[in-house]
C-alpha positions, 0 to 999 in steps of 0.5 A: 515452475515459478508463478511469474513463469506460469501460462495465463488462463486462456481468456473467455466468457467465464473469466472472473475479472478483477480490476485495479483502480487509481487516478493515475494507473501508468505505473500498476504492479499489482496485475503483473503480480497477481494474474500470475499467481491465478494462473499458477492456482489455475483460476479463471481470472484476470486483473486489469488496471482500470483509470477512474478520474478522482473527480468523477470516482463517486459517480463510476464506482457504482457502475464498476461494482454491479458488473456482474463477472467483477469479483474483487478489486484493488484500491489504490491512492487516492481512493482507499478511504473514499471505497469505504461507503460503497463497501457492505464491511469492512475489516477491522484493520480496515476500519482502524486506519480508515482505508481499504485496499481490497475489496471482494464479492461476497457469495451473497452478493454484498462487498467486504474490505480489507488493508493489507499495506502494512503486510506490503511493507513490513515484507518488503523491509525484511526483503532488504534485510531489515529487522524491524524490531527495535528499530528508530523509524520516521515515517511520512504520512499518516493517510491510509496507508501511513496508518495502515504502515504504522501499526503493522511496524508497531505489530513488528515490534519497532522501537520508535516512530515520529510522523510527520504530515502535512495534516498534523492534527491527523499525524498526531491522533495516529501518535496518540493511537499508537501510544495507546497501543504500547508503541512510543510515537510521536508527532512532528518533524523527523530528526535523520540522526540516528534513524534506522529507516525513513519512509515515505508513504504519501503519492509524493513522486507520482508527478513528474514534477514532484520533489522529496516529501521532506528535506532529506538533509543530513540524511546518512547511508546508515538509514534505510529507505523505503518509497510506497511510490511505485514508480522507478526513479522519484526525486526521493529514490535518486537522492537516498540512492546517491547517499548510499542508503539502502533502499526498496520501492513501492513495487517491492511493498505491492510485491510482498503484498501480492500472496496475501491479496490473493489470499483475500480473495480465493477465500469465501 
């Protein structure tokens, strides 16, 4: 039987909970992904998606943290850099980037942090039968998931990757990350001619009212399209889809996720 297809735990007083927060929360996938994979594993668990206000996140996050049946919980934007001072540790990764987008409780008590957006798109880029290596990428954003997206493509073996932001001086430091890493990267405009595959990795598309992140002139049906957004039908998606361009959104990226963030917490 498929996880999608498996029953849910019966919900009681020993469920471990996980929560999913972000400002805003309408369009999470990561629920609908994960609690089928903790009934299939027969956890006693369940994820809900919580609504914390940005303006108000520093205040709440404490009190979310010391409940005592919370276990683990997934950030999402604009929270994944401003997680980190209420975490204990975090990986690696996670400190490279500056953004984490899970976090669990420690046996011991204490909480640990991790990213795993790069994994999220790299598998929802090979789900539309992209081959990553080699490729010509632009990619826009260079926030924590920008960041974290740009070194999996480099671990990918990616070609090229020129990033634009609308913080250029934070575009650049990452070039000059990447670089130094053995991955040609540059920072500035994105030339469409020739890209293999442009992607958007800012909440650009998460208002009604948003537009495109850039000008998508010139853009051919030979470039692949990727949108972290995951809400259906941006202003971003219809105009790539209309140009024919082969296209996957964010609930595919949180969907190539979802194994290993289940991962990250069934692990003591």
């Amino acid at each position: 039987m498929h996880p999608s297809e498996m029953p849910l735990i019966p919900i009681s007083g020993r469920t471990r909970l996980y929560g999913f927060i972000g400002d805003p929360v309408a369009y999470a996938r990561t629920p609908q992904n994960l609690n089928p994979l903790f009934a299939a594993a027969q956890k006693d668990a369940l994820m809900i998606a919580l609504h914390v206000h940005a303006n108000s996140f520093e205040q709440s996050i404490p009190n979310l943290m010391a409940l005592g049946n919370l276990d683990g919980i997934v950030i999402t934007m604009p929270f994944k850099d401003r997680i980190i001072p209420f975490l204990d540790t975090i990986s690696e990764s996670a400190r490279a980037v500056n953004a984490v987008n899970a976090a669990k409780r420690l046996p011991d008590g204490t909480w640990h942090g991790d990213i795993f957006d790069g994994a999220g798109l790299v598998g929802a880029a090979r789900g539309i039968g992209l081959a990553i290596q080699g490729m010509k990428v632009g990619l826009i954003g260079s926030g924590g998931a920008g960041s974290a997206i740009a070194y999996a493509l480099a671990d990918a073996g990616v070609g090229s990757i020129t990033i634009t932001d609308l913080n250029m001086k934070r575009a650049e430091a990452l070039s000059l990350h990447l670089n130094a890493h053995g991955t040609h990267a540059q920072a500035g405009p994105i030339a469409l001619d020739g890209l293999d595959l442009l992607i958007n990795a800012t909440p650009i598309g998460m208002n009604p009212d948003d537009d495109v992140p850039i000008d998508i002139a010139g853009l051919s049906a030979r470039t692949a399209v990727i949108d972290i957004v995951p809400k259906p039908d941006t202003r971003f998606s219809q105009k790539a889809k209309a140009i024919g361009c082969r296209f996957t959104d964010g609930a595919a990226m949180v969907s190539a996720q979802a194994e290993a963030i289940f991962s990250f917490f069934s692990a003591s």
